[in-house]
C-alpha positions, 0 to 999 in steps of 0.5 A: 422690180419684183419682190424677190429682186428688190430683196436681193438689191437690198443685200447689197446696200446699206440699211438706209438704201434698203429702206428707201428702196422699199418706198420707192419700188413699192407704195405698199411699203410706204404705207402698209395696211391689213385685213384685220379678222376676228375667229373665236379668239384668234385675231388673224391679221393678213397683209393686203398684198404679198410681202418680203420674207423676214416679215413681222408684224408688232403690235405694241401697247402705246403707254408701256411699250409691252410688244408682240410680235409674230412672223407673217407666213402666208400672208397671216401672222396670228394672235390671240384676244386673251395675249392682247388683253394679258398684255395690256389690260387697257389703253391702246395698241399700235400696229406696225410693220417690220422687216428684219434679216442680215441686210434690213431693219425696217419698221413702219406703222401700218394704216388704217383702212375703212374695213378695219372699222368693223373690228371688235373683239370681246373678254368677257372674263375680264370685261374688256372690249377691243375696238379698232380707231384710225389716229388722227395720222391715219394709223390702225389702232386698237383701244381697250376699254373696260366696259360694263355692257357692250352694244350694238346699234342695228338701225338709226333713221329719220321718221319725220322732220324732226324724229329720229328713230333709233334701235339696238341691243347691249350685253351685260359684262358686269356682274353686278349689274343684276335688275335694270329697271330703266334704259336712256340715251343722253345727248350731252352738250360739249361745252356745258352740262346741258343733257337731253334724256331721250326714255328708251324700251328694252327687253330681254333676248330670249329670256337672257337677264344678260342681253337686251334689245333696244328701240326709242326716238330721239326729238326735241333737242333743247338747249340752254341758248335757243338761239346759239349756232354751231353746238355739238351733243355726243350720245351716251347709253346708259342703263339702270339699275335702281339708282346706279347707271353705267353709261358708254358713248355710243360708237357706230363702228360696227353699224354701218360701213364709212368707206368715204369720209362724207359717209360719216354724215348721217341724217340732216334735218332742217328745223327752225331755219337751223340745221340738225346733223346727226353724224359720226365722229372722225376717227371715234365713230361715236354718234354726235349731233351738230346744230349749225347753218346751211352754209357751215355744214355745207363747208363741212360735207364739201371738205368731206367729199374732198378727202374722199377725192383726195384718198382716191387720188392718192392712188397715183404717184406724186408728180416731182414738178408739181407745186400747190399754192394756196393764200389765205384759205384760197381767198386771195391772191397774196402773201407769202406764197404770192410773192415765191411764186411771182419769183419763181416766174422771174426766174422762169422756173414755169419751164420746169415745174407746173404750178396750181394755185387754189383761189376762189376769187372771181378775177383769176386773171390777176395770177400770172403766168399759166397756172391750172386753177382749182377752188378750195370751195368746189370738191373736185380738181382741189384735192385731185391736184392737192394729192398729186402734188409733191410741193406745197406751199401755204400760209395757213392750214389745208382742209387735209391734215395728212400729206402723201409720203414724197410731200414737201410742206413749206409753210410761210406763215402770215407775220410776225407774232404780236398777239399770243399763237398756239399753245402759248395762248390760255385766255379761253377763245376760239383760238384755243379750241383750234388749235388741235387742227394746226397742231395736226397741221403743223406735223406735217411741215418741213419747213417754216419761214421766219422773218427774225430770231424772235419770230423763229423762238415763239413759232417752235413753241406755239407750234410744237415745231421741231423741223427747219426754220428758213430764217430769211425774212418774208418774201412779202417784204421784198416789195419794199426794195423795188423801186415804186412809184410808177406802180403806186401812180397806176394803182391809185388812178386803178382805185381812184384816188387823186394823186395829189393826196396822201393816203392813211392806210387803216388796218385793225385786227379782228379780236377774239371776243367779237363774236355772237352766239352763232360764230359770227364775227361783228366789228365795233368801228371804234375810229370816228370816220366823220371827224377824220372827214371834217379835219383832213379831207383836204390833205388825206385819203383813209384806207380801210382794209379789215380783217378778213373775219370781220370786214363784211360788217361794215358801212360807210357813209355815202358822204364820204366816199372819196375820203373814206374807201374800204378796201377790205376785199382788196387781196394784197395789203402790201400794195396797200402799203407802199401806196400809203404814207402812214399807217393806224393798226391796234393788235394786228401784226401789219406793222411789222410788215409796214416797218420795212417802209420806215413810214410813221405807224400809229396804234389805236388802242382805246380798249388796250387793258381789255384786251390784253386781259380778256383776249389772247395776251400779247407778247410785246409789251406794247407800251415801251417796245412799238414804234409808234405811239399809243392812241387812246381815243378820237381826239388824240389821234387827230391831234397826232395825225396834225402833228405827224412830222413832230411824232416821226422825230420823237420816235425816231430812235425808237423806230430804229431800234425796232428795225433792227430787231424785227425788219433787219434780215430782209434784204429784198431777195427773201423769196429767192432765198427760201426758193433756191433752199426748198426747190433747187 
């Protein structure tokens, strides 16, 4: 369908029809874009393909709603840098694309696009610089900034290992500033008040006291903690004059052209066994360094070339049938996602739709049915599938923060909350400081899967989350409906385990403040293996499933290897569970999953004040509202495992109580529930 006979349609129908026309026939509409272009100070602004008469652009000032608007004709619609700056003095301007006539009003925000990037445009009367920046949703923006000097990088390079070169030239826009007498760049730590000040040579430009050139290397970054991984330094420009300094973070918008996202890293240097990469900022472009290992920037550069593979086959249209599983960061075959699929299987669903599930693990034969695998590590076929699917499905958060027009988002969530989410939390930890990325994460949803009303409460708050909630219990939970016993007979022969003994199932969290210098996660095994050993071998087998973050940190005597069996790689806990007559946890939120079993649950809690107090916080009350009792060290566990019928009775109403408010809306036919909402 043209232009011209898409307009004509739309008279005819509603403004709603109208506008879903637009994205349909056409992805231009779905996701506009321009040319921006500067010629002394006209800012001309040209759509990157022809579009419907009646169409405007508008550009808004983000804080007070001040506009512009101006026709397109030609495919241009003109303004002027004095109008942009005369209505908006600082702050950010949004672009958007709108058609208005008799018969349509539509109005979309226009995308950003790596040419758009070079963008800058100058009032020296007023000391203002207007600077183009993609949002973190992918949209073209513009931010004015009232800046003593503007500035250009022309060269950044490694000279050897460990130097790097840097030159450049700046403008003097205040006029106050009349005698520099020292030029520097700063290297600022992001989380103290560490700088590194790196002298620079500057000289005037043809003899103007207003403009300068710039040369100087930078090396020798120190820090406060040598031995600290995982440090950020943004850089700053400063100049002097006498004792007082302007300084401005420097951006690389208009060094060098980031088409792809991997473009954004620099130069790499490899010193001491760390690594040393110079980059720019997502969306800012401004110069920053980030001090990290092998493995870690690898992680990055791969995710990178990923969104790269992702843009480009964005390209294609979404496939209808098309559904993107992932678990746990691809790391597993289990949760939530596990068990819709498995259901959708059952209900031969596989006839209708194509299924991709992003797994990592070296067994894929353990995913049923005949799903094309991708590996979220590897960036290829992950983020082609990913862009072309219309379906996905997750329990934590994707590499990519910006799904496609068409997209269906269903997030499964992973538990019921015990310790504190999001936004509810306000304890300092690495928690908070990611947050941001699940904020990005979580816009994107349209829907979320709730196990009970008290879940569904603090997910819209911790989350910020304001779609559907599909309150229908966890389809991991459906398991517990099923009938068991020839599964949990095979399983323990498949993991050795003699079929006469009963089995503990222990299952800690990791904790926030278990955390070296360098991000890596330690674990303290505070339970005492070797008495467990010494006083119920006999009668039991002890699991181990630790948290993922912290489960490569642990050793177990060789001694007790038929008593004691780390099961932490094992992908799905709730095989676990319902192969395990008791269970020992802390803060983890397994419990809640494990009631549906109505098996005794313990909490081994010897650093519970601690914890509540210099960790996350909790939200239950975990003295008066569990149903287990509270274990405070070795010795009163073993007591209460001797005495565990005694324990199941005390807590027995307790027990009940908590049943009802967390574990009464699963009826095992959750999965089916959520599917017939999300697919039918």
């Amino acid at each position: 369908m043209n232009i011209k006979g898409l307009a004509s349609k739309g008279k005819n129908k509603s403004k709603n029809i109208a506008k879903k026309l637009l994205n349909k026939y056409s992805s231009y509409y779905a996701q506009p874009t321009i040319e921006l272009k500067l010629d002394g100070d006209k800012v001309i602004i040209e759509t990157t393909e022809k579009v419907i008469p009646n169409s405007f652009i508008e550009i808004k000032h983000r804080s007070s709603g001040k506009r512009l608007v101006r026709k397109v004709k030609s495919s241009k619609a003109i303004f002027t840098v004095s109008e942009l700056v005369e209505m908006a003095q600082m702050g950010a301007l949004d672009f958007y694309f709108k058609i208005k006539s008799s018969y349509m009003y539509y109005k979309k925000r226009i995308y950003f696009i790596p040419s758009n990037q070079f963008f800058k445009g100058i009032s020296r009367e007023k000391k203002l610089v207007l600077n183009s920046y993609k949002t973190n949703f992918g949209n073209l923006s513009i931010k004015i900034d009232e800046l003593d000097f503007d500035y250009n990088i022309t060269q950044l390079e490694s000279i050897d290992d460990n130097r790097i070169l840097i030159k450049g030239n700046f403008e003097v826009l205040n006029e106050d500033i009349r005698n520099i007498d020292n030029v520097t760049i700063m290297a600022n730590h992001r989380l103290d008040s560490q700088s590194n000040v790196f002298d620079l040579d500057f000289t005037p430009v043809d003899n103007d006291n207003r403009k300068y050139s710039f040369e100087g290397v930078i090396d020798e970054i120190k820090s406060s903690s040598e031995k600290a991984i995982d440090l950020r330094m943004d850089f700053y420009l400063r100049i002097y004059d006498d004792d007082i300094y302007y300084q401005s973070l420097i951006s690389l918008s208009t060094f060098r052209y980031f088409e792809n996202d991997e473009d954004r890293f620099l130069i790499k240097l490899d010193i001491d066994d760390k690594v040393y990469s110079y980059y720019a900022t997502e969306n800012k472009h401004s110069l920053a360094l980030w001090i990290t290992t092998e493995s870690a920037w690898w992680r990055s550069y791969t995710i990178a070339c990923g969104r790269t593979i992702y843009e480009k086959a964005s390209e294609n249209h979404v496939d209808d049938s098309m559904i993107f599983f992932e678990s746990f960061f691809g790391k597993a075959y289990s949760g939530n996602p596990k068990y819709i699929y498995e259901t959708m299987l059952e209900m031969g669903m596989d006839k209708d739709y194509t299924f991709v599930w992003a797994y990592s693990g070296e067994d894929k034969d353990i995913i049923p049915g005949n799903p094309i695998i991708v590996d979220r590590f590897q960036p290829g076929d992950y983020y082609k599938y990913l862009a072309l699917s219309k379906y996905w499905v997750n329990n934590i958060i994707f590499p990519i923060h910006t799904k496609r027009p068409g997209n269906v988002y269903l997030q499964t969530w992973h538990g019921t909350p015990l310790k504190k989410l999001g936004f509810d939390i306000t304890i300092p930890g690495p928690e908070v400081q990611g947050r941001q990325n699940f904020y990005h994460e979580s816009r994107n949803w349209d829907y979320l899967i709730s196990s009970n009303p008290y879940s569904s409460k603090i997910f819209r708050r911790a989350f910020k989350y304001n779609k559907e909630m599909l309150e229908l219990g966890y389809p991991i939970n459906d398991i517990f409906f099923k009938d068991n016993d020839e599964f949990v007979a095979n399983l323990k022969s498949k993991l050795g385990i003699n079929p006469d003994k009963k089995v503990i199932l222990y299952a800690p969290t990791w904790k926030d403040d278990e955390k070296n210098e360098s991000w890596q996660h330690y674990f303290n095994l505070e339970i005492d293996l070797n008495r467990l050993y010494e006083e119920f071998s006999d009668e039991y087998v002890f699991i181990l499933k630790m948290h993922h973050l912290v489960s490569e940190n642990l050793v177990i005597d060789d001694k007790m290897k038929d008593f004691a069996i780390d099961l932490s790689s094992y992908d799905d806990i709730q095989e676990l569970y319902i192969m395990s007559d008791m269970l020992i946890t802390d803060y983890s939120s397994v419990f809640f999953d494990y009631a549906h079993s109505k098996r005794p649950i313990l909490f081994f809690v010897p650093d519970l004040n601690h914890y509540i107090e210099n960790v996350r916080g909790l939200y239950l009350n975990m003295e008066k509202e569990l149903p287990g009792p509270l274990v405070r060290d070795n010795d009163e566990l073993i007591d209460i495992i001797r005495n565990i019928d005694d324990v199941t009775s005390e807590y027995s109403d307790k027990y009940d109580e908590f049943y009802e408010r967390f574990c009464s809306l699963c009826n095992g036919n959750s999965a089916r529930e959520i599917i017939e909402k999300v697919f039918k």
